[in-house]
C-alpha positions in Angstrom: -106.9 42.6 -11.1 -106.1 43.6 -14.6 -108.3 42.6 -17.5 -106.3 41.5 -20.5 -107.2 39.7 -23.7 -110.6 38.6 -22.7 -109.9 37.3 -18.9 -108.5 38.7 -15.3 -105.0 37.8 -14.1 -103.6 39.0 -10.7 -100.4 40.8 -10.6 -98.4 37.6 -9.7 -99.7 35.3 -12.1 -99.2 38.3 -14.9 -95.6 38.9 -14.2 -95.2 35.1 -14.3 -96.1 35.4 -18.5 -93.7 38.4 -18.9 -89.8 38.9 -18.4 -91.0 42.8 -17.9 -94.2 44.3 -18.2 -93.6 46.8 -20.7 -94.1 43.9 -23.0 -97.9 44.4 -22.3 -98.0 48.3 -21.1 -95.3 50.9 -21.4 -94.7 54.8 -20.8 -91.8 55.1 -23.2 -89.8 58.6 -24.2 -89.4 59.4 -27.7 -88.1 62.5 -29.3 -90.0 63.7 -32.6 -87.2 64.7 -35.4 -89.1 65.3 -38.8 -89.8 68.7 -40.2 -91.8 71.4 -38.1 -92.2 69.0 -35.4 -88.3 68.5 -34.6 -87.3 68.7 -31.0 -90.8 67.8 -29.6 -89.9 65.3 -26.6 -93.2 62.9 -26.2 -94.5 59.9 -23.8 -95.6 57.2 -25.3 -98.8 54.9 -23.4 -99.5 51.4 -24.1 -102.4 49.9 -21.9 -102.5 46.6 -22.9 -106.5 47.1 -24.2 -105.3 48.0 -27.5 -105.4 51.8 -26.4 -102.3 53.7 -27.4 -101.7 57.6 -27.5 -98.5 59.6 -26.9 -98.3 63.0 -24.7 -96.4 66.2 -26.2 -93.9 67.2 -23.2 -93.2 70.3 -25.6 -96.9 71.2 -25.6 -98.3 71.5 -22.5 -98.5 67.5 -22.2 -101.5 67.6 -24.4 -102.5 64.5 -26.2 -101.5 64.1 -29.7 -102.0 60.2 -31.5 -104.3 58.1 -30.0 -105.5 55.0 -31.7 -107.7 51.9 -30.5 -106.1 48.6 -32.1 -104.9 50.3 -34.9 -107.7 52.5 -35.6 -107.3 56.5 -34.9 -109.4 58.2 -32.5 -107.7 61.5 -33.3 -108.1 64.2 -36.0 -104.7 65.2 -37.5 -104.0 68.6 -39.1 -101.9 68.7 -42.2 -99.3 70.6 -40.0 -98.8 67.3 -37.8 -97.4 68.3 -34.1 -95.5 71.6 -34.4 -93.0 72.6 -32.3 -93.6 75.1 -29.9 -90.2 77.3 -31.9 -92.7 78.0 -35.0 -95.6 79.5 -32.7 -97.2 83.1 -33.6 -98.9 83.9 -30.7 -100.9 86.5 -32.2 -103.8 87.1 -34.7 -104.3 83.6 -36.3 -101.3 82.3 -35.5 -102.3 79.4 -33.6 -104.2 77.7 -36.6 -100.6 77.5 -37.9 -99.7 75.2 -35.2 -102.7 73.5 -34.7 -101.8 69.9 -35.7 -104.9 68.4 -34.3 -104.3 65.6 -31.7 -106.9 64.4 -29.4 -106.4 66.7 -27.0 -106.1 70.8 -28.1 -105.8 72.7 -24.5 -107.2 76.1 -24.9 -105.9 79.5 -22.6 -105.0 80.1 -19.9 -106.4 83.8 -20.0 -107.9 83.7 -23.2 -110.0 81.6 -25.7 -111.6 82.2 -28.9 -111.0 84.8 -31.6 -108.4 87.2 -31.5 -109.1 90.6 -30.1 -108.0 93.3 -28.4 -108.7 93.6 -24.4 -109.1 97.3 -24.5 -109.6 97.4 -20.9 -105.6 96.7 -20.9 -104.6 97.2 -24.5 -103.4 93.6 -24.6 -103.2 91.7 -27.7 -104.5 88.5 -27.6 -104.1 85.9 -30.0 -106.6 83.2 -30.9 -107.2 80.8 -28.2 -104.5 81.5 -26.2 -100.9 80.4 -25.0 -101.0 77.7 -22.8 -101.0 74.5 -25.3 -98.0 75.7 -26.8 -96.0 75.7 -24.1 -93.2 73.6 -23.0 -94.0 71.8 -19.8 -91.4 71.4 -17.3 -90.7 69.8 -14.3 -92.1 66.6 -16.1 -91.7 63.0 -14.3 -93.2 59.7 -16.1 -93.7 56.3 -14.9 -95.0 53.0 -14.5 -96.0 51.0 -11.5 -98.0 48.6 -9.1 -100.4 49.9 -6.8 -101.5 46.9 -5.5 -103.2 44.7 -8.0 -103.1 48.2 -10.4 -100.7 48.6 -12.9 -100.8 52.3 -12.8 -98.9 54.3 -16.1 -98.4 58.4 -15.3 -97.1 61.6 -16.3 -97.0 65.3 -14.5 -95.3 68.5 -15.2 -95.8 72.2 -14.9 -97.2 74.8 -17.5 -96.3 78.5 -16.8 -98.1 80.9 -18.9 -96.7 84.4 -17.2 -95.7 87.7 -18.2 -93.7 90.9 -17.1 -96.5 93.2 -15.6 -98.9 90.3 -16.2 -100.5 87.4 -15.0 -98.4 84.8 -13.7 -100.9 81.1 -13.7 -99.4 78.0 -13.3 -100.8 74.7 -14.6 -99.8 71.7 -12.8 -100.9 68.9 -15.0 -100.9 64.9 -14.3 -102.4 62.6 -16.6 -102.5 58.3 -16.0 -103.9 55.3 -17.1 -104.0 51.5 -16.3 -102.9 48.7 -17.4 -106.1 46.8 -19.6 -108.3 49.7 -19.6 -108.9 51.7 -22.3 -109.5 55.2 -20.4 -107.0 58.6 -19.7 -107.6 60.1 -16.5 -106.6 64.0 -16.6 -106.3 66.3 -13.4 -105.2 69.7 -13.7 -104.3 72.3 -10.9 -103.9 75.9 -12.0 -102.4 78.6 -9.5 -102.6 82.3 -9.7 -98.7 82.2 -8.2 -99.1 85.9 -9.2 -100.0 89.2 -7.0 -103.0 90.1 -9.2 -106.3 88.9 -10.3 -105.8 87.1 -13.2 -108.6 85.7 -15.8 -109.3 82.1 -16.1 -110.2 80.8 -19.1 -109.7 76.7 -20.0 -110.8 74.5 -22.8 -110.4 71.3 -23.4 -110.4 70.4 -27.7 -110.8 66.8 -27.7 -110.6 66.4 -31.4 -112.3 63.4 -32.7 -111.8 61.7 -36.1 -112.1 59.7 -38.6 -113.7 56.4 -38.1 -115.3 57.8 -34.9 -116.4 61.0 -37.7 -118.5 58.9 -40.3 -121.3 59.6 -41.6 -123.7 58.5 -39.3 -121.7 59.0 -36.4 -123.7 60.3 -33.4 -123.6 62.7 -30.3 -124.9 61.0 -27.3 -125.7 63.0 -24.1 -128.5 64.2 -22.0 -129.1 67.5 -23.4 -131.4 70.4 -21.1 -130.5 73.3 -23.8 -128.9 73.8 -27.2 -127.7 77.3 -28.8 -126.2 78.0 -32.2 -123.3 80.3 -32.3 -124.2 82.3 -35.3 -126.1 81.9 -38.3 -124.0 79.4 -40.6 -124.8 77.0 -37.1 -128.6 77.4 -36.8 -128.6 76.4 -40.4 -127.5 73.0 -38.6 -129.6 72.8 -35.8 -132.0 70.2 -36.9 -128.7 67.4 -37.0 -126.5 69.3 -34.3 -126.3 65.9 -33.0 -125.4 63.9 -36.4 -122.3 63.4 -38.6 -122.2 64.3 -42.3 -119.8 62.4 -44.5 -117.0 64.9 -45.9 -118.8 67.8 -47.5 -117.3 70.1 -50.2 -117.0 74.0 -49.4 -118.4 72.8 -45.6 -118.2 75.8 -42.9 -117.5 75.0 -39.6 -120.3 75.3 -37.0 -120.4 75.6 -33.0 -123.2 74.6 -30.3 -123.3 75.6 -26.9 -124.9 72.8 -25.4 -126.1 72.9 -22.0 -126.1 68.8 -20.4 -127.6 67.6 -17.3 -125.5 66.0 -14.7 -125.2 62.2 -13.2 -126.4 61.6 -9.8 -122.6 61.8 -9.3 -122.5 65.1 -10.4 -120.6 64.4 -13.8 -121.7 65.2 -17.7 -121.4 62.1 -20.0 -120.9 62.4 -23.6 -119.7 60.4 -26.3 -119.7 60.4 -30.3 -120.3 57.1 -31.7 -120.0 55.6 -34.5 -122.7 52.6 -34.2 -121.7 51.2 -38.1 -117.8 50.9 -37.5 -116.6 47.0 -37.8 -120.2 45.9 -39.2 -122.0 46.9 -36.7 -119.6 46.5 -33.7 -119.3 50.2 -33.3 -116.3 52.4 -31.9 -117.1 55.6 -29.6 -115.3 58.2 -27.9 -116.3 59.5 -24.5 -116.0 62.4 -22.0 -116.6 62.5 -18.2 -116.3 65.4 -16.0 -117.8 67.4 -13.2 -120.1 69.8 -14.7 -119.4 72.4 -11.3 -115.8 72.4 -12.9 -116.5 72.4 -16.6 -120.0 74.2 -16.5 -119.6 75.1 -20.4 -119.7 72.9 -23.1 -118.9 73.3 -27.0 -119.8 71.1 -29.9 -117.9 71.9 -33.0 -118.8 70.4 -36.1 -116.6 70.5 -39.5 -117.7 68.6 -42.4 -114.9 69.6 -44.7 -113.2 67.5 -46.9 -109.4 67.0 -45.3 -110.9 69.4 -42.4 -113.2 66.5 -41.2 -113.3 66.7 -37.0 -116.0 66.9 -34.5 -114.6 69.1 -31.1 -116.0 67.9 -28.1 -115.0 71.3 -26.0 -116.1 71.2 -22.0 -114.6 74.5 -20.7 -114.5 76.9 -18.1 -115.9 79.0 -20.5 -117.1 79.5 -23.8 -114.7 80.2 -26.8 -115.9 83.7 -27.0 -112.9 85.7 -26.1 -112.1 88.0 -22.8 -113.4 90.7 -23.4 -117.2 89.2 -24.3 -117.2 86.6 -21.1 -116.4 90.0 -19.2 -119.3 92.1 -20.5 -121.5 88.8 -20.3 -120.4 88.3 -16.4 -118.8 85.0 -17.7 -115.7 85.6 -16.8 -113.5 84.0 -14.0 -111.1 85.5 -12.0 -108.5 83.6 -9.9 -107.2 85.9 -6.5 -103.8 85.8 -5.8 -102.9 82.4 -4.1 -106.2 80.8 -5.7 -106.2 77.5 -7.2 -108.5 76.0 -9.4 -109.0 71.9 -10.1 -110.0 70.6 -13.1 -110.8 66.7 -14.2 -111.5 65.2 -17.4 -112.2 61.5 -18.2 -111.4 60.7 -21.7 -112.5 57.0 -22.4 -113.1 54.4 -25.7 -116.6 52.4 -26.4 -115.8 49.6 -28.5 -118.1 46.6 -27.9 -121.9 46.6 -27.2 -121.6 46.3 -23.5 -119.4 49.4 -23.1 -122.0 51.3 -24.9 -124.5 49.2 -22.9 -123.0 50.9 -19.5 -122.6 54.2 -21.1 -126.2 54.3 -21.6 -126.9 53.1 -18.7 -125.0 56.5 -17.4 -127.3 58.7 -19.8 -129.8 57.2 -17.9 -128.8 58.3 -14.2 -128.9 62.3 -15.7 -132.4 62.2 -17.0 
């Protein structure tokens, strides 16, 4: 049964209030036209629970808008969405086109700083290739399963090269109707004859209201590490939000999180004052034998005001470190790996209430 506007309806007596469904939840294709982010083809979700976000088909089918009845959960970069036609792929480049978004995906064979993998003289830009390339293949839809109104996308991500690795992301993201959650499942494929590095991140990019000053990290945390020393400056309120700060510097936490019983890290940032007390949250659900890494980044700057909540294959340290650390993945020739990600909104009491009770399961 869907859940909409405070009670259940079955499929037949919902389709009896409607003359079609997308009145209530729709996957609709848009095209994006203005400035830098001209020719960007997009999806655009409607659940019916008041959660809305739209998927760049020119950008790997990351995430880019998503808002909770009316209020952003996303961080946007001054640049906006940026077509993948004004990508550098080298040096800083990529901060060019980061435009933010809720979801940043990070690799496939590389993610951090840019450096030089000496041990093939390969120049590698920051963070990688992957999110700025144009999926293919892509199908979209909406449908009953049952009594589940179910609202998807797939497509295919090739990041390859001549002489190089040749991985294949195979990406499908859905959602339902009256719930207020994005289900993410991606396959990648070494579909080349080589070993190839792994390396994925997934930059969810929260915002402002869920960034506020007094906004919180909630988890079950076994072990907490600052990246450098501008970070262990921070460690005391790794955990807390800072209203925007003049002259702020970016920090970064590797954070270690115990598991459900199921096997799955739960984290969320909340923001327990939004509405007067009602609070709005974003949370992230995933199998830690998948994601085993995970990093918090905090940036307190005025315009630059986001909080990264980063599960990975990896940490954002760059090739050549994860393979002098013994951190770095390999994927044989014909080797796939999975990957899932729950990406999920608490905004009354009792979703929070049930999130805790999650919390509670890993301790």
């Amino acid at each position: 049964m869907a859940t909409l506007f405070g009670r259940s309806y079955t499929r037949q007596d919902l389709l009896r209030h409607v003359g079609d469904i997308a009145q209530i939840a729709s996957v609709r294709p848009v095209e994006l036209v203005n400035g830098s982010e001209r020719g960007i083809r997009a999806l655009e979700f409607r659940t019916g629970s008041g959660l809305s976000f739209s998927l760049l088909q020119d950008r790997a089918l990351d995430i880019y808008d998503a808002t909770f009845n009316g209020s952003p959960l996303h961080w946007q970069a001054p640049a906006g969405p940026v077509a993948p036609t004004f990508f550098d792929p080298y040096h800083i480049g990529w901060l060019y086109a980061m435009g933010g978004g809720l979801l940043t995906t990070c690799g496939l064979t590389h993610v951090g700083p840019p450096e030089v993998d000496e041990e093939i003289d390969e120049e590698l830009g920051m963070n990688g290739r992957i999110g700025n390339i144009p999926a293919r293949n892509v199908g979209f839809g909406a449908e009953w399963d049952g009594e589940e109104y179910m609202l998807w996308a797939t497509g295919e991500v090739r990041e390859s090269s001549l002489y190089g690795p040749n991985l294949l992301l195979r990406r499908s993201i859905h959602s339902r109707i009256g719930q207020s959650k994005i289900w993410i499942k991606d396959v990648v494929v070494n579909e080349g004859y080589e070993a190839a590095p792994l390396m994925l991140l997934y930059q969810c990019n929260a915002g402002f209201p869920v960034v506020a000053a007094g906004s919180e990290l909630r988890a079950v945390i076994d072990n907490v590490e600052p990246r450098d020393e501008l970070s262990a400056a921070g460690m005391d309120n790794f955990d807390q939000c800072e209203g925007p700060t003049a002259q702020a510097g970016e920090q970064a936490f590797f954070i270690d999180h115990d598991a459900d019983t199921r096997g799955m890290v739960n984290i969320a940032l909340v923001n327990p004052e939004f509405g007067g007390g009602q609070g709005l949250g974003l949370y992230l659900a995933y199998p830690k034998a998948e994601l085993p890494h995970y990093t918090h980044w905090k940036m307190a700057g005025e315009g630059t005001y986001v909080t990264g909540l980063q599960p990975g294959n990896c940490l954002p340290e760059g090739r050549s470190s994860a393979r002098q650390n013994g951190r770095l993945r390999l994927l044989n020739p014909g080797e796939s790996a999975t990957f899932h990600l729950e990406i999920g909104v608490l905004a009354t009491p009792q979703d929070r209430a049930d999130f805790e009770a999650r919390l509670q399961s890993a301790e």
